[in-house]
KEDO-721972 format. One record per residue: residue in one letter; x, y negated, z of N, C-alpha, C in turn. Coordinates in Angstrom, 1 decimal, padded with zeros to 4 digits. Example, Ala and Ser with C-alpha at 12.3 -4.5 7.8 and 13.67 -1.06 7.14 Angstrom:
2
A,013.2,005.7,007.8,012.3,004.5,007.8,013.2,003.3,007.8
S,012.8,002.2,007.1,013.7,001.1,007.1,012.9,000.0,007.9
# end
This chain:
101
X,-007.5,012.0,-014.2,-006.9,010.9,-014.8,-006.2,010.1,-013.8
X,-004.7,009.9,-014.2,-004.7,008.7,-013.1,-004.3,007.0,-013.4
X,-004.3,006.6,-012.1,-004.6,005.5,-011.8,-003.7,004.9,-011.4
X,-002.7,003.6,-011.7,-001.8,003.2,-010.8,-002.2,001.5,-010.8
X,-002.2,001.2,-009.4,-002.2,000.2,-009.2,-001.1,-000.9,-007.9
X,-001.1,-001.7,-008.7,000.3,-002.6,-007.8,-000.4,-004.0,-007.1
X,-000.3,-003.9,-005.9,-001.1,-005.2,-005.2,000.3,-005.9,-004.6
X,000.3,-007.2,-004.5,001.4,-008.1,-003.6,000.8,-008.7,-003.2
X,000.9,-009.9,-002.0,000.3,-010.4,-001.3,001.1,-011.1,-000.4
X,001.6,-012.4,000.4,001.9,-012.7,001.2,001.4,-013.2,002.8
X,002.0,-012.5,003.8,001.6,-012.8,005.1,001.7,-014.0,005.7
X,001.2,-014.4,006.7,001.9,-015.9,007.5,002.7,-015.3,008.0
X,004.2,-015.9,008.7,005.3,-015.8,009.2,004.9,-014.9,010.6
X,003.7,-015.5,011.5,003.7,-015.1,012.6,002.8,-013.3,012.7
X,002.5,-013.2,011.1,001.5,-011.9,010.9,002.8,-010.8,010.4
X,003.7,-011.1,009.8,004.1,-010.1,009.1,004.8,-008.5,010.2
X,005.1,-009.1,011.0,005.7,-007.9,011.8,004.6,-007.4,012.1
X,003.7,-007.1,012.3,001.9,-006.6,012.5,001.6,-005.9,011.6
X,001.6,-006.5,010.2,001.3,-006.0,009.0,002.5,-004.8,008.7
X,003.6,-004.8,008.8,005.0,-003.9,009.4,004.3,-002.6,009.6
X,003.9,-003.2,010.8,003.4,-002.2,012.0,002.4,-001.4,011.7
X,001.0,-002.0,010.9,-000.2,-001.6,010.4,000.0,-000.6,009.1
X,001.3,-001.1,008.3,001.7,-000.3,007.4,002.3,001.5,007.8
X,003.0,001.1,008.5,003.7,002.6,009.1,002.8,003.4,009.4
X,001.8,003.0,010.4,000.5,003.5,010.8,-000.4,004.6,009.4
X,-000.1,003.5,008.3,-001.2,004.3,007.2,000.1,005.5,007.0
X,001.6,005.3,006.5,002.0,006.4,006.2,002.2,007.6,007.1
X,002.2,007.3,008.5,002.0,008.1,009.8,001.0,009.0,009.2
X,-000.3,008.7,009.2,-001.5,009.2,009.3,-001.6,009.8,007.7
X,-000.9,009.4,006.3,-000.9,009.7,005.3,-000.1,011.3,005.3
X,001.2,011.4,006.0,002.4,012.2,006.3,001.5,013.5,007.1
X,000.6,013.4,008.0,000.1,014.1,008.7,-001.1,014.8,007.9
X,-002.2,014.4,006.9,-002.9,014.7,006.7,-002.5,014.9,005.2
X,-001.8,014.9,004.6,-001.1,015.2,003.3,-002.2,014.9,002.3
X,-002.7,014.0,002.3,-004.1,014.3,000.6,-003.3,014.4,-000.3
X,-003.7,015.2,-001.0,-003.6,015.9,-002.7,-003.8,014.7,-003.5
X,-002.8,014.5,-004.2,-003.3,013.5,-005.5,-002.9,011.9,-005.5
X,-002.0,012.2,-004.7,-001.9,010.4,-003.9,-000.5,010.1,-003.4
X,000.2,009.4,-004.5,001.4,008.8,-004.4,001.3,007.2,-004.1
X,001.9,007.1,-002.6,001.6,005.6,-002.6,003.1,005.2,-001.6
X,003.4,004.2,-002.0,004.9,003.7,-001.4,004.6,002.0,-001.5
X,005.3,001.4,000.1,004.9,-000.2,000.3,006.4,-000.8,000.7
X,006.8,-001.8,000.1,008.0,-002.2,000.4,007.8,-004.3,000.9
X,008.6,-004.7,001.8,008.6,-005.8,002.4,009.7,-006.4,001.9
X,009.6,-007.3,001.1,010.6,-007.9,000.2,011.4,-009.1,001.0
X,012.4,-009.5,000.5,013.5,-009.8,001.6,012.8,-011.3,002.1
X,013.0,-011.5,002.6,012.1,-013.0,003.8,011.7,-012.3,004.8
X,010.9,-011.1,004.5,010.2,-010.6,005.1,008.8,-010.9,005.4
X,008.2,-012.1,004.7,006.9,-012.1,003.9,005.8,-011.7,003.2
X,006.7,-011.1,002.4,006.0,-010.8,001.1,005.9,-009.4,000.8
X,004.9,-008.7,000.7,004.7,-007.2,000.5,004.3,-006.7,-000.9
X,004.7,-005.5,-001.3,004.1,-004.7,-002.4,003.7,-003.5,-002.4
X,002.8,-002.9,-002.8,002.1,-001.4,-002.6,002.1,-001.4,-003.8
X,002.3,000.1,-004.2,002.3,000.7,-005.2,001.8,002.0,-005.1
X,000.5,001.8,-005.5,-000.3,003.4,-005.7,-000.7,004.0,-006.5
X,-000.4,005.3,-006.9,-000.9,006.2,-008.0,-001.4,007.3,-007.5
X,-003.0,007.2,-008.0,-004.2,008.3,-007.8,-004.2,008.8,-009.1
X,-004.0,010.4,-008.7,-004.2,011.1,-009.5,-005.9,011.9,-009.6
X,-006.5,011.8,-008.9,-007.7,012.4,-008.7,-008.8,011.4,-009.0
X,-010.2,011.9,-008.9,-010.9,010.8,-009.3,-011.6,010.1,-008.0
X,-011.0,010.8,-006.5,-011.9,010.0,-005.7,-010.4,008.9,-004.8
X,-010.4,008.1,-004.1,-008.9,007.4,-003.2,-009.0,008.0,-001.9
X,-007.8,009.0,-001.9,-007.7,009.2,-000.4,-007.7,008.4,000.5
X,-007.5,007.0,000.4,-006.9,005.9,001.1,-008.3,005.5,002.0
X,-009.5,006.2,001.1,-010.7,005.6,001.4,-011.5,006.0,002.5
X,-010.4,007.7,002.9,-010.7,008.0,004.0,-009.6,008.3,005.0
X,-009.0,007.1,005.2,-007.7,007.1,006.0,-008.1,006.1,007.1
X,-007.8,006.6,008.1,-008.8,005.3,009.4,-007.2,004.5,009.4
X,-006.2,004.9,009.4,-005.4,004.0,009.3,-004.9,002.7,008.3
X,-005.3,003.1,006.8,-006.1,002.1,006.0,-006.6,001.3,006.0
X,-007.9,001.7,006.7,-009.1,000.8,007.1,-008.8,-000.3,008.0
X,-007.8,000.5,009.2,-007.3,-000.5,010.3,-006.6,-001.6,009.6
X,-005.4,-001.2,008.6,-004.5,-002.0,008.2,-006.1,-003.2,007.5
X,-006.5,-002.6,006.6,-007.6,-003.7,006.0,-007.9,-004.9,006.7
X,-008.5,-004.3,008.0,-009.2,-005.1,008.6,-008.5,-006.4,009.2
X,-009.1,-007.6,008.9,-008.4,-008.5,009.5,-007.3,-008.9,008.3
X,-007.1,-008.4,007.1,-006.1,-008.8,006.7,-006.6,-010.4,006.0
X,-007.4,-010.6,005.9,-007.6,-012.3,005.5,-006.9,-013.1,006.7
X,-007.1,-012.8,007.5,-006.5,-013.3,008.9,-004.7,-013.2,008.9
X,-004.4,-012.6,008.3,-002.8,-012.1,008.5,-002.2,-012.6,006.7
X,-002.9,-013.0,006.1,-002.5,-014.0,005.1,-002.1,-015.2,004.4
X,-001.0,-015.4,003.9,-001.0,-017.0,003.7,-001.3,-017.7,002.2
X,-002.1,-016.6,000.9,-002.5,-016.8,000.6,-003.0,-015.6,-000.1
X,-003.3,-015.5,-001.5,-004.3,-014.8,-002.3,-003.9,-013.3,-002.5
X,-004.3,-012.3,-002.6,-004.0,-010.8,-002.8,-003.9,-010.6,-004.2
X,-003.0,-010.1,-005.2,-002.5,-010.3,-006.4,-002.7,-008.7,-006.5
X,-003.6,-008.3,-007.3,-003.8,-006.7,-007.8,-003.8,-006.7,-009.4
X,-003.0,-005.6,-009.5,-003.1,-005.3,-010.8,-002.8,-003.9,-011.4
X,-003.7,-003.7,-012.3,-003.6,-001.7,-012.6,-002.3,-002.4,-013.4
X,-001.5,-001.2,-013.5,-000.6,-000.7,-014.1,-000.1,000.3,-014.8
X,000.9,000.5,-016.0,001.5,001.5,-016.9,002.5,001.6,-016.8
X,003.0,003.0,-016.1,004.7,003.2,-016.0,005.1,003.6,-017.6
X,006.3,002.7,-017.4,007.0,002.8,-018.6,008.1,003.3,-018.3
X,008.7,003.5,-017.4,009.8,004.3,-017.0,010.1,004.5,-015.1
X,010.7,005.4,-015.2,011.0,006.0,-013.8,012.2,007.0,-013.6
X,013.0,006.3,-012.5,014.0,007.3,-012.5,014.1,007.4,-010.7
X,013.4,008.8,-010.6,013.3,009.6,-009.4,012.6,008.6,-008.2
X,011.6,008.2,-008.9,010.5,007.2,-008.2,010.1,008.1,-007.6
X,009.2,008.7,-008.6,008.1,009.8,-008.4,008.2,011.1,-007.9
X,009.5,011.4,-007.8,009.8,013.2,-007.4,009.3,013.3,-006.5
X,009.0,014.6,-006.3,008.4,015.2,-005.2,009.3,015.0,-003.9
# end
């Protein structure tokens, strides 16, 4: 079964290039170790504040859960915040060449 879920969140001004940096890190280490079942794409919306993840698990366990690069990004992220983390499951209702392989 899967699972999609969409988080936004904004950084403080002086965190975001970090958070940048922390991000690349997870798809580095995503790119390298390929998990099965796990479409995930993060975009930095124009200010350059404000971020969005967008993940869809297809499996029933989160690869994400064993990504040390993940974890790093996690860590500390209350610290690199300027306010509340905004999560929500989600239902695609349409896609045009989101998802292709």
């Amino acid at each position: 079964m899967s699972e999609t879920v969409v988080v936004r969140y904004t950084t403080r001004a002086d965190a975001a290039a970090q958070n940048q940096q922390l991000i690349a890190r997870v798809f580095r280490e995503l790119n390298e170790s390929n998990p099965a079942g796990l479409r995930y794409a993060a975009f930095q919306l124009d200010g350059g504040l404000d971020f969005v993840h967008l993940t869809i698990n297809e499996g029933d366990d989160n690869p994400l859960a064993r990504c040390g690069a993940f974890a790093e990004f996690q860590r500390g992220m209350a610290e690199r915040l300027a306010g509340p983390v905004v999560r929500a499951g989600a239902t695609l209702v349409g896609s045009y060449r989101l998802l292709q392989d």
